[in-house]
C-alpha positions as CSV (number, residue, x, y, z in Angstrom):
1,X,0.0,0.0,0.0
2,X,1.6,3.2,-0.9
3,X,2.3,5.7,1.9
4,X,0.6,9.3,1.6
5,X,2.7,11.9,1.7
6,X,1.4,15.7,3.3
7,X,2.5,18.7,2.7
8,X,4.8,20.4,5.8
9,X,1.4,22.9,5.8
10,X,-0.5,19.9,6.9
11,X,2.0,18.8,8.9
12,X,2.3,21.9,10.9
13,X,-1.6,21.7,11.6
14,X,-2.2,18.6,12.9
15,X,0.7,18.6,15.3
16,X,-0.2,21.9,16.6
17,X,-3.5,20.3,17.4
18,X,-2.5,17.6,19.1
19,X,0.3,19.4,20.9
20,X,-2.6,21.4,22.2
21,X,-4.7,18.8,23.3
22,X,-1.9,17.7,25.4
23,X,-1.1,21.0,27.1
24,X,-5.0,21.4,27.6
25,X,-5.1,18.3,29.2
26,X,-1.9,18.8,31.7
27,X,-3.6,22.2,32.6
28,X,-6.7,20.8,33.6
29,X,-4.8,18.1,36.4
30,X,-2.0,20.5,37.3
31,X,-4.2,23.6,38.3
32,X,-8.0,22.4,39.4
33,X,-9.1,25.8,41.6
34,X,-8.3,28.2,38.6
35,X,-10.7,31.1,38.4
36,X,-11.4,30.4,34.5
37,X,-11.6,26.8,34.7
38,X,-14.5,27.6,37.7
39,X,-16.0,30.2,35.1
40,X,-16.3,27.7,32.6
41,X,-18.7,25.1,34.5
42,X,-22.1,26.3,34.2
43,X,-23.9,27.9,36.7
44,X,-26.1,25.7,38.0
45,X,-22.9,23.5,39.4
46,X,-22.2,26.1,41.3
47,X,-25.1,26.1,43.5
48,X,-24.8,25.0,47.3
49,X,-26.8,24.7,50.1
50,X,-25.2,27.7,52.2
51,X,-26.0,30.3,48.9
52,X,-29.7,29.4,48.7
53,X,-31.4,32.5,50.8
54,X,-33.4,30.9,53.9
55,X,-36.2,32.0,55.5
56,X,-35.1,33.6,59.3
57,X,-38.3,32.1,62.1
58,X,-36.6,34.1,64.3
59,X,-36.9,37.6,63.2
60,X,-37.6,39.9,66.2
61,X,-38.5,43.2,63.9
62,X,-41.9,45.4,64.6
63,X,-44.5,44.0,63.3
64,X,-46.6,46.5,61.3
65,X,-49.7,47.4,62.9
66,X,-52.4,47.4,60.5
67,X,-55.4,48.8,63.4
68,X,-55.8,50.8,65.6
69,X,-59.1,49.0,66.8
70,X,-58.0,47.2,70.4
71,X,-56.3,51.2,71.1
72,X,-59.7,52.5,70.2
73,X,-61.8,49.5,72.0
74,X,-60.0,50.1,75.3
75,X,-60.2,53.7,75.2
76,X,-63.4,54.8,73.4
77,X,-66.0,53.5,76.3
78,X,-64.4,56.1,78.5
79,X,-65.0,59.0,76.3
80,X,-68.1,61.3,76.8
81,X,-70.1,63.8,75.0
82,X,-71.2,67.1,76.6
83,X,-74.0,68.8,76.3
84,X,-74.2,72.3,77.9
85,X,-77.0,74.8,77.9
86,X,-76.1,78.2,79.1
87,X,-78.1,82.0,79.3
88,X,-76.5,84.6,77.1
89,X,-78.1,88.2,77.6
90,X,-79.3,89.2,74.7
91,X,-78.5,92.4,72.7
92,X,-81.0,93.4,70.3
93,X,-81.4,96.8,68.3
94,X,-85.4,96.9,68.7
95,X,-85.4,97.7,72.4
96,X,-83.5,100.5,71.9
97,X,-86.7,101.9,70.7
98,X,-88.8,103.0,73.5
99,X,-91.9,102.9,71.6
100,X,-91.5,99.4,69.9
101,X,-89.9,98.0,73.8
102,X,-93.6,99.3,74.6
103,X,-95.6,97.2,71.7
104,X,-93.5,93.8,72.5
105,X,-93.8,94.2,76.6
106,X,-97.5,94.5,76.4
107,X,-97.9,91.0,74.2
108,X,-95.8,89.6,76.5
109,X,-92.8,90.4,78.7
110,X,-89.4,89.7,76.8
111,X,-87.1,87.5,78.5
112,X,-83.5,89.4,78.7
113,X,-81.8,86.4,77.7
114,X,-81.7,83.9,74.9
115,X,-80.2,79.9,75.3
116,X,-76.8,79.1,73.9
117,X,-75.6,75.3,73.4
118,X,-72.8,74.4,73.0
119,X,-70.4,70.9,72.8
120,X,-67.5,68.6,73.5
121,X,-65.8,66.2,75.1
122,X,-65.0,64.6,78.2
123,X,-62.9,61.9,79.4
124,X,-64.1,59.2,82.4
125,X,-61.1,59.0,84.9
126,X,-62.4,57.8,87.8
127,X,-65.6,54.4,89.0
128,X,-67.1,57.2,91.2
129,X,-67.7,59.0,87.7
130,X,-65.3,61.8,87.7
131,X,-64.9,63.1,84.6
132,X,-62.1,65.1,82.7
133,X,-62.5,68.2,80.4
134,X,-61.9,71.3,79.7
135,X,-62.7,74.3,81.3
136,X,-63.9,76.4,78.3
137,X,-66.5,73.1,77.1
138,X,-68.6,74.3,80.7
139,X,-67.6,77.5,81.2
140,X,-70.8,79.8,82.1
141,X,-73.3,76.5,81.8
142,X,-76.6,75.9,83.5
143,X,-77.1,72.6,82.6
144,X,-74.5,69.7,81.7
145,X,-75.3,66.5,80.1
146,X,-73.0,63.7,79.1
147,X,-73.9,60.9,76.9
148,X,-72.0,57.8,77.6
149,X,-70.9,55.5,74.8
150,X,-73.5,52.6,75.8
151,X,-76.2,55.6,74.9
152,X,-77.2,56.7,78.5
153,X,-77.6,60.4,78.8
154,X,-76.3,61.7,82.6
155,X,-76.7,65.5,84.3
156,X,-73.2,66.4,85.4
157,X,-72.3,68.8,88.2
158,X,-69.3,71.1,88.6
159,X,-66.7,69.7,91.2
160,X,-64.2,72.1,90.6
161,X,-62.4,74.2,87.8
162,X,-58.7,75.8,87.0
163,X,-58.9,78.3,84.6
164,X,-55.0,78.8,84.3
165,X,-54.7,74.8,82.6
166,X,-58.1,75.1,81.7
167,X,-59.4,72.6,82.9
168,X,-62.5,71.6,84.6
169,X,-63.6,67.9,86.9
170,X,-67.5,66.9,86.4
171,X,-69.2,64.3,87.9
172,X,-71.9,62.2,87.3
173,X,-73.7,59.7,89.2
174,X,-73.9,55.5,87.6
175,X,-72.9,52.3,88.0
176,X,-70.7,50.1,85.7
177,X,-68.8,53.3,84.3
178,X,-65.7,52.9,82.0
179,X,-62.7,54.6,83.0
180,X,-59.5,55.7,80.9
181,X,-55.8,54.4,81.9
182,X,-53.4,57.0,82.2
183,X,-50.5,56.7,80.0
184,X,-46.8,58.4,80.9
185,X,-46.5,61.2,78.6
186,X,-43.6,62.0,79.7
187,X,-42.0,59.0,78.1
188,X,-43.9,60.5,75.2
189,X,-41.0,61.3,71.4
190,X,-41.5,63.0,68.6
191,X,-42.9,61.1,65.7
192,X,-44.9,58.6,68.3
193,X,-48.3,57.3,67.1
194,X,-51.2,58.9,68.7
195,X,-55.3,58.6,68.4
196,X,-57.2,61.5,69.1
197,X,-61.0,60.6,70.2
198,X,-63.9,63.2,70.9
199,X,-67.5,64.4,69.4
200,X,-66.6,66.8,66.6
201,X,-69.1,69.1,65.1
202,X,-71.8,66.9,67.2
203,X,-71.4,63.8,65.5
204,X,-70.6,61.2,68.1
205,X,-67.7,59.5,68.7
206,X,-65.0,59.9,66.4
207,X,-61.2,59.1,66.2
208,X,-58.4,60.6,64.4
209,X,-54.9,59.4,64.1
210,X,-51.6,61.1,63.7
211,X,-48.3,61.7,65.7
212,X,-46.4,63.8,68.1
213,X,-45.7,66.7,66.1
214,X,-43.7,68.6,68.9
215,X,-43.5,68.7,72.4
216,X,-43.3,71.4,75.4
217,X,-45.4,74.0,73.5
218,X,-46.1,77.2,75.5
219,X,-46.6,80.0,73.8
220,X,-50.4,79.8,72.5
221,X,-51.6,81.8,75.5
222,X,-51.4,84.0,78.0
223,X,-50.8,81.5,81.2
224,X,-47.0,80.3,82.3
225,X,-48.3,76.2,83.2
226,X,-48.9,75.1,79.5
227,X,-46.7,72.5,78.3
228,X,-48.8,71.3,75.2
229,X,-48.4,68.2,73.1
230,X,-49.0,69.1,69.6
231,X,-50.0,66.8,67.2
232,X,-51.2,66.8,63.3
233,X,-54.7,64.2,64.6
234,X,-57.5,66.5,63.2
235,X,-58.9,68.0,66.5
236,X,-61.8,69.9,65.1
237,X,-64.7,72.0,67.4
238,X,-66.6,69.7,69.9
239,X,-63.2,67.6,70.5
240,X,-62.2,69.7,73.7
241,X,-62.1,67.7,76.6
242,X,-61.4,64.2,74.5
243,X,-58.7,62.1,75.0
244,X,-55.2,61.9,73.4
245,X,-54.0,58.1,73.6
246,X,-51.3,56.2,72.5
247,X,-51.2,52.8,70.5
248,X,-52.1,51.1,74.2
249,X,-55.2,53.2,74.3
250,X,-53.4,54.7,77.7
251,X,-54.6,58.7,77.3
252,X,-51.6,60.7,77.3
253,X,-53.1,64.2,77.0
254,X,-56.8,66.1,76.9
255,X,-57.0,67.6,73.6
256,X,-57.7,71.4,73.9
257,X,-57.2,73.9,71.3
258,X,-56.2,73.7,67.9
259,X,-54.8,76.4,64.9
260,X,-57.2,77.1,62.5
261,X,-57.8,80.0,60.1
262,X,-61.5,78.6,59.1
263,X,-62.0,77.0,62.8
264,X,-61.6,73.2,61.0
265,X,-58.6,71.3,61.9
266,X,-55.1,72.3,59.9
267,X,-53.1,69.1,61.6
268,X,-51.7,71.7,64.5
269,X,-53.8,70.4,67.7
270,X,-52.6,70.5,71.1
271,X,-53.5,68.6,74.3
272,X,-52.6,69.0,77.6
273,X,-50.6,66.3,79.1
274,X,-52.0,63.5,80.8
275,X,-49.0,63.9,83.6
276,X,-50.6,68.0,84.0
277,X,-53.9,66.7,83.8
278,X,-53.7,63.8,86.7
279,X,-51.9,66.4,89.1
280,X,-54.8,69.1,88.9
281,X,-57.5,66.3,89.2
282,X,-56.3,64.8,92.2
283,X,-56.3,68.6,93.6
284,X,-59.6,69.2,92.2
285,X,-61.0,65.8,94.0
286,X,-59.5,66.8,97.2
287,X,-59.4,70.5,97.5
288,X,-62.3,71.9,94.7
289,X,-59.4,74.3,93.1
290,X,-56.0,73.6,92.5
291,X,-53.8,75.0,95.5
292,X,-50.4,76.4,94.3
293,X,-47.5,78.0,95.7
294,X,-46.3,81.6,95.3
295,X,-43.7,83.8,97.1
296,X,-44.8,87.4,95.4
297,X,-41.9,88.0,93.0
298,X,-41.6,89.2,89.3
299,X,-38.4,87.7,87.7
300,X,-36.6,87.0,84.2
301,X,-34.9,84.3,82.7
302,X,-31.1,84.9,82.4
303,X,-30.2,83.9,79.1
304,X,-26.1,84.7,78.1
305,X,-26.6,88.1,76.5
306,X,-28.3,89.3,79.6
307,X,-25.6,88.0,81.6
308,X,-23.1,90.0,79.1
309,X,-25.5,93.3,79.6
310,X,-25.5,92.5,83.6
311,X,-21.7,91.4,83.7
312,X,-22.4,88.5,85.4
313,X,-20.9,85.1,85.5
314,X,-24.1,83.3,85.8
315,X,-25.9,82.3,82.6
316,X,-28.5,80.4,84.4
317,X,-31.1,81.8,86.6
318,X,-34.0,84.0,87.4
319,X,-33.2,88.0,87.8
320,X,-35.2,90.0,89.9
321,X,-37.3,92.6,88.6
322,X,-39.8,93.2,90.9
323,X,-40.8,92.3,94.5
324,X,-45.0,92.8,95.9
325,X,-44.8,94.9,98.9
326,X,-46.0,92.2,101.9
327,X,-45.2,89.5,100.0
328,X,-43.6,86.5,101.2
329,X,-40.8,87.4,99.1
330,X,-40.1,91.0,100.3
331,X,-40.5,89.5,103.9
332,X,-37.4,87.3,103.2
333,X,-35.5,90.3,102.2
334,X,-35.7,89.6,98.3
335,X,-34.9,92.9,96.3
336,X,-35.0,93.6,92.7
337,X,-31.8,93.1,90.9
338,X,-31.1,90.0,92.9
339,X,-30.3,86.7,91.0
340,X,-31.3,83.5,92.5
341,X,-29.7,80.3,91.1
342,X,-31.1,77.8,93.5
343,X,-34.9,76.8,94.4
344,X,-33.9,74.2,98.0
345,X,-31.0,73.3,96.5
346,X,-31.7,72.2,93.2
347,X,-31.0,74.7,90.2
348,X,-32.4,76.4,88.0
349,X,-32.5,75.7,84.3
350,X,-35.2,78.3,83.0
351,X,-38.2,80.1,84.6
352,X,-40.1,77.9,83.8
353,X,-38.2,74.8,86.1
354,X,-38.6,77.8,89.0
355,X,-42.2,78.8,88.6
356,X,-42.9,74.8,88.9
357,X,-40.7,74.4,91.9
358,X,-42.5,77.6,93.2
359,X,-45.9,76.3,92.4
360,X,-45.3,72.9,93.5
361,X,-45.0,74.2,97.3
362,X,-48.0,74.1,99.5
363,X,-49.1,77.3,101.3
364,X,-47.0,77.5,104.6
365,X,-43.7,75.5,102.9
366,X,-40.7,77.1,103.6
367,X,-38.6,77.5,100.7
368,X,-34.6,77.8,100.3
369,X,-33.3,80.6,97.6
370,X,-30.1,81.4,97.0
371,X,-28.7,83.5,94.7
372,X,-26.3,86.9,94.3
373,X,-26.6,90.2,94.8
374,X,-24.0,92.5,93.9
375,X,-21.7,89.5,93.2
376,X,-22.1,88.6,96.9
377,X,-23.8,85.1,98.1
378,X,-27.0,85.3,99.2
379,X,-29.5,83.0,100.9
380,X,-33.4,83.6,101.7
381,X,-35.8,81.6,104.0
382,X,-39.5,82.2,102.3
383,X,-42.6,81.1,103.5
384,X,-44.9,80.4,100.8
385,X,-48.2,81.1,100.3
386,X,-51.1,80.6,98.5
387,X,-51.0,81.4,94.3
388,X,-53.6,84.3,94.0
389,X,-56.6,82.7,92.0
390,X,-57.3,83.9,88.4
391,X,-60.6,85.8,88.0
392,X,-63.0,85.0,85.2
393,X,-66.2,82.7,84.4
């Protein structure tokens, strides 16, 4: 058989190919973890137990609330509508005229005053039916009603009223009454859940939701104890009185007042806190009024440019500016231009921390001050006495 000759073309060729078979081959025993020998198996080899995602049973996240109804359920019962009926004199053109007063008089004698109704809310705190409002929903009434969520209807009496928190303790007389907890709003934060529950416009119960907008507000009237929560739950007319409460359906404040340029709710509401609240109804219960301390001065908050203007080393504290002749204060020897740092011991961060020490002293507490005058230390025994009430309806 005759051999077949190639070409040295040919030749080339297939020895290069089997040259590289054998290298291909050696590559493959000699270096198994190589990065492209790993990229060439296919992907579903590469697949293991430990890379498949499992599902974690123990996951200790929040769960997301999705209602509010067992906060509502436990708080709602408690929460009362009020009714009030007051006489409002009436002011009327037409009896200005003495001969037209004469006409109406002789059909029948005019009565000088007209009915006024008006509504709210009001929050049971207490088995022995205390109730919680606001001093403003029964201010000037001659009849109070409540209606209690079960649909009974109950005449309320006044057992006392403080007009500088505005607020006001009914009570009404049943059995089998639902009270509110109290929650701790101090513990209360920014951004915290809260339900708002009351009788807006008349309509019944209702509940709003929203959060703690912002805390410690003081500056929406005239009195020095407000320390409002404000909150964005719509808090419309007829709410006043109703409870604040938190996802526990614990009431952390009475809602009170709200910001409105139509009188409809613009998500800025305030309440009172439930801490506030609690300490001027157990005063209310056992005194009728709220008893607070007072010592008869007039003072301002030192903030650092006042101490700059005054040239004073102390950037915390209350100055001086006027003392009540016979006052407890004057009696200690208190004088205007005196700063006191110290309320029995413990100092003071702002006026407002010192008119709460002040006011937290019962009439006849004595009362340590200490303070500066004329860069020399001072220290004053005062005898407190009883806050002055505020006049009004």
């Amino acid at each position: 058989m005759p051999i077949k000759k190639y070409s040295s073309h040919t030749f080339f060729l297939i020895f290069s190919a089997v040259l590289g078979f054998f290298l291909a081959l050696a590559y493959y025993y000699l270096f198994p973890s190589d990065p492209i020998r790993q990229a060439s198996v296919p992907e579903t080899q590469q697949i293991s137990a430990e890379s498949i995602p499992q599902i974690n049973n123990n996951d200790q996240s929040t769960p997301v609330v999705t209602s509010f109804a067992p906060a509502v359920n436990r708080a709602a019962p408690a929460v009362v509508n009020i009714f009030t009926r007051k006489l409002i004199k009436k002011q009327s053109n037409l009896y200005n005229n003495a001969t037209l007063r004469a006409l109406i008089e002789k059909r029948s004698p005019p009565s000088p005053y007209k009915e006024e109704n008006n509504l709210g809310s009001g929050v049971i705190v207490s088995p022995q039916g205390h109730i919680l409002t606001n001093n403003h929903v029964i201010s000037g009434a001659e009849d109070i009603e409540v209606l209690l969520q079960d649909g009974r209807y109950l005449k309320a009496s006044i057992v006392g009223r403080d007009l500088e928190t505005d607020l006001a303790l009914l009570k009404v007389t049943a059995q089998n009454l639902s009270t509110i907890l109290f929650g701790d709003s101090s513990k209360l934060q920014v951004g915290d859940i809260v339900l708002a529950i009351g009788n807006p416009f008349g309509l019944g119960h209702t509940v709003t939701s929203g959060i703690v907008s912002a805390l410690n507000r003081s500056q929406f009237r005239a009195n020095n104890f407000d320390n409002f929560i404000q909150t964005d739950a719509a808090i419309n007319p007829g709410n006043s009185g109703g409870a604040l409460v938190n996802t526990q359906g614990e009431m952390i404040g009475l809602n009170t007042i709200n910001i409105s340029n139509n009188g409809g709710s613009q998500g800025i509401g305030f309440a009172i806190p439930s801490s506030l609240a609690r300490k001027v109804m157990h005063q209310l219960i056992s005194y009728g009024e709220v008893q607070r301390g007072w010592i008869g001065i007039e003072a301002k908050e030192i903030s650092p440019m006042l101490a700059q203007q005054l040239k004073s080393e102390i950037i915390h504290g209350l100055l001086i500016i006027g003392v009540l002749q016979h006052g407890p204060g004057q009696k200690a020897g208190i004088q205007a231009g005196d700063i006191i740092t110290h309320i029995n011991s413990i100092k003071i961060s702002s006026a407002k921390s010192a008119l709460d020490l002040i006011t937290n002293l019962h009439p006849g507490d004595i009362a340590i001050l200490r303070g500066i005058r004329r860069n020399q230390s001072l220290q004053f025994k005062v005898i407190a006495e009883e806050r002055p009430q505020m006049s009004g309806s």
